[in-house]
N, C-alpha and C positions, 0 to 999 in steps of 0.2 A: 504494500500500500504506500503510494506515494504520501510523505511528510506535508502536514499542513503547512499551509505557507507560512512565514513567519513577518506579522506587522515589522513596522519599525519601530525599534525603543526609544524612548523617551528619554533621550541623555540630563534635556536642561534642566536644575537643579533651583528650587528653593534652597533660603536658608536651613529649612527641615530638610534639606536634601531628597528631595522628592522630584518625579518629573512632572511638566506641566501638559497641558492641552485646552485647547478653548473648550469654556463650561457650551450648555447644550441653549444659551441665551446667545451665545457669540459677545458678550459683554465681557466677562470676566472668568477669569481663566479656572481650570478644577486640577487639584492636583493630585496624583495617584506615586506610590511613593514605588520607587525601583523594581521592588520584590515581588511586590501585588501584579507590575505588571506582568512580572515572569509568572508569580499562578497563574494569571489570566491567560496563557498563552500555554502553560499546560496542561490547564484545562481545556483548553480547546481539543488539544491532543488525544486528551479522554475521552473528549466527548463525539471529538469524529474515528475515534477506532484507530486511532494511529499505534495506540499500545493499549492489548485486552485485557481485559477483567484476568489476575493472575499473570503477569508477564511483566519482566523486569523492563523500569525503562534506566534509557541513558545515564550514566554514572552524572555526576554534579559536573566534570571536569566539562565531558561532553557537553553538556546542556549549557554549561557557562559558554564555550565555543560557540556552539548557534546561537545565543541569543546573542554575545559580546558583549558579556556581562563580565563580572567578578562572581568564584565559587563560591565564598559568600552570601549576596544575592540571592542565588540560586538556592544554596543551601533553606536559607529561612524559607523563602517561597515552599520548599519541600516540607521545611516543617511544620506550617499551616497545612499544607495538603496531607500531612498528616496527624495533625490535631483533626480534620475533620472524616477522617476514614476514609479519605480519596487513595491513599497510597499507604503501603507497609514499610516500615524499614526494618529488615534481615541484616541484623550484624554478621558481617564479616561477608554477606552474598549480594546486598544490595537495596534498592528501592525496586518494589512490585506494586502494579497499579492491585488495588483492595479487589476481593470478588466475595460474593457472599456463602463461596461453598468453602471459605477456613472456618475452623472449627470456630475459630474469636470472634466469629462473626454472626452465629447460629443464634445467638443471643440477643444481638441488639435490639433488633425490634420486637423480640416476645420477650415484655417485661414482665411476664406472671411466674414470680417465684415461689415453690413450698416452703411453708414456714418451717416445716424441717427435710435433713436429706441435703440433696447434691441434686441441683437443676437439671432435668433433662428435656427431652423433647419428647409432645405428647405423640398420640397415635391419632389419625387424622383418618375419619369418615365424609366423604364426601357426599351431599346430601342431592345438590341440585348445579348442574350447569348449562346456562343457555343463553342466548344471543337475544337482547332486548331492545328495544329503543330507550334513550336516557331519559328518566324521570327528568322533571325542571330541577329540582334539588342538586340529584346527582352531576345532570350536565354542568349548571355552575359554577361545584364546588373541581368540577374537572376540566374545567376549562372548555366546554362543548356545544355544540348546537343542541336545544330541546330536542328532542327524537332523534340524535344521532346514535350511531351503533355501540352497543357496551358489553362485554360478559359479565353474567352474574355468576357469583359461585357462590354456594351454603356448604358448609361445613361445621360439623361438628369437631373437638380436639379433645382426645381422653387422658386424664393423665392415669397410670394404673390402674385403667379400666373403668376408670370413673368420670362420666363427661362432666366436663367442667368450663369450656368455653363455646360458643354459638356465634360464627361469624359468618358476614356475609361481605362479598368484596365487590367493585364492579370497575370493569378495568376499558378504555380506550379497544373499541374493537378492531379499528384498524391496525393497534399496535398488536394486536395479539388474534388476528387472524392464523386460526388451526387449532386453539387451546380448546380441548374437548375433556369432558370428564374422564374419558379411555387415559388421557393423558397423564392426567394428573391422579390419580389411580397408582398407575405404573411406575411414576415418578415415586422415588423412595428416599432424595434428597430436600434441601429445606424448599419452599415454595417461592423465593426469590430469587434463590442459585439458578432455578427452570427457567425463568422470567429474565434471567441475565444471558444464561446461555443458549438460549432458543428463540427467543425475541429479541435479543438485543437491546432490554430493557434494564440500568440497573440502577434501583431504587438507592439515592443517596443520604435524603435527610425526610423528617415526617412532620408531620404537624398536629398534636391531637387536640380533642378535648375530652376531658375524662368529668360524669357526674354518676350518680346513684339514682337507681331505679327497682322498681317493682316488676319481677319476672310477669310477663303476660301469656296467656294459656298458651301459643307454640313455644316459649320460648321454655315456661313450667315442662312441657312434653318431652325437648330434645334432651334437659338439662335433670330432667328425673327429680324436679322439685315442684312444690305447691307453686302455685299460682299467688304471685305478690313477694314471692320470697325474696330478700335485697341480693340486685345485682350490680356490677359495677358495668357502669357501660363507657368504653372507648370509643369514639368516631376518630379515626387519622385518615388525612391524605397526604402520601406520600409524592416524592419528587425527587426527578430523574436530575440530569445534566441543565442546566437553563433554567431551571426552576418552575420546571414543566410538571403538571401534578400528571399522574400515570396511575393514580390507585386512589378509591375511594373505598375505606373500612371500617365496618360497625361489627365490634365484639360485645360480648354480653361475658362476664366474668363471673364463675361461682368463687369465691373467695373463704370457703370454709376453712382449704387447708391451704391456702396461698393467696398472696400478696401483691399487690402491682408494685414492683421495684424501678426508682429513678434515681439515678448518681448525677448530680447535679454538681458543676463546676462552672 
């Protein structure tokens, strides 16, 4: 795959040391500071496939050379893109763009931990998948036309046999033209690992809102409890490269023996 092209950098310098560009008034100028522009420039890289989910890219040295930087620079720039789970850094092997089939990853976004034991991952029923037109709700919160194409999925997640979460997802159908229940079935790795490496879809950061609710009769049904029993309910939509939402999701939590866990920094 041919290399994104590379802009030109922004050598001239505040006394913050930063490069400048005319703001988007044409008035007064905005200034983006050396490093950011180098993320921004390998982000692009990510984001057009230049180097895949799992695949080392170019050592700091290199990347200084394309851009006509200092390894420095570059370095920080690497280390934001690794505060945010864009890229891994392997001591002593290198920098690998992030993918969501490493184990350190199987976790991020299922924040439902047992209050005792050692975290693992449930056993996944798949209830309903099918090709809809967007509700008003859904299209909005995914950036879509009203009635444009979406998959729905329902699933059920057991953890030791015991259902304990009720989700329902509904994804960009053009992006995910071919995903059928046979699929995802089959599939025995996490549900975003599929979504990364089959669609070329890969979920970067999320957005929730978390409140408590009263289980209502399907939800009492799938989840083996009375009707009104408190649940915790998650809605997130998630977002790819661009800050592109690609997933709309409402879980339903039993939280008898587990906990919704956030590490906040």
């Amino acid at each position: 795959m041919n290399p994104v092209p590379t802009p030109p950098i922004l050598h001239g310098t505040t006394a913050s040391g930063t490069g400048a560009s005319a703001g988007a008034s044409g008035n007064s100028p905005t200034f983006s500071p050396l490093y950011q522009q180098i993320k921004a420039l390998i982000t692009q890289g990510l984001q057009a496939g230049e180097w895949k989910p799992g695949e080392m890219i170019p050592s700091e040295v290199e990347l200084a050379g394309r851009f006509k930087v200092s390894q420095g620079t570059v370095r920080k720039a690497i280390d934001e893109l690794a505060a945010e789970n864009l890229v891994l850094r392997r001591q002593g092997k290198g920098t690998f763009v992030a993918t969501h089939h490493e184990a350190r990853a199987h976790f991020r976004f299922l924040r439902l931990m047992p209050d005792e034991g050692v975290p693992h991952h449930p056993d996944n029923k798949i209830i309903e998948v099918k090709r809809m037109r967007a509700p008003a709700e859904v299209a909005r919160l995914l950036d879509l036309k009203s009635g444009d194409s979406v998959v729905y999925i329902k699933r059920v997640m057991s953890f030791d046999g015991t259902p304990t979460i009720l989700e329902e997802m509904w994804l960009p159908g053009l992006l995910f033209k071919g995903l059928t229940a046979e699929r995802l079935v089959e599939y025995k790795g996490p549900m975003y690992g599929l979504f990364e490496s089959e669609f070329g879809t890969r979920m970067i950061r999320a957005s929730e809102k978390i409140r408590a609710l009263g289980a209502d009769a399907g939800a009492a049904q799938f989840l083996g409890v009375q009707e009104g029993a408190p649940l915790l309910c998650a809605e997130r939509v998630s977002f790819t490269y661009g800050d592109k939402a690609v997933e709309l999701r409402r879980g339903l939590y039993l939280t008898a023996h587990h906990h919704y866990q956030n590490d906040l920094s």
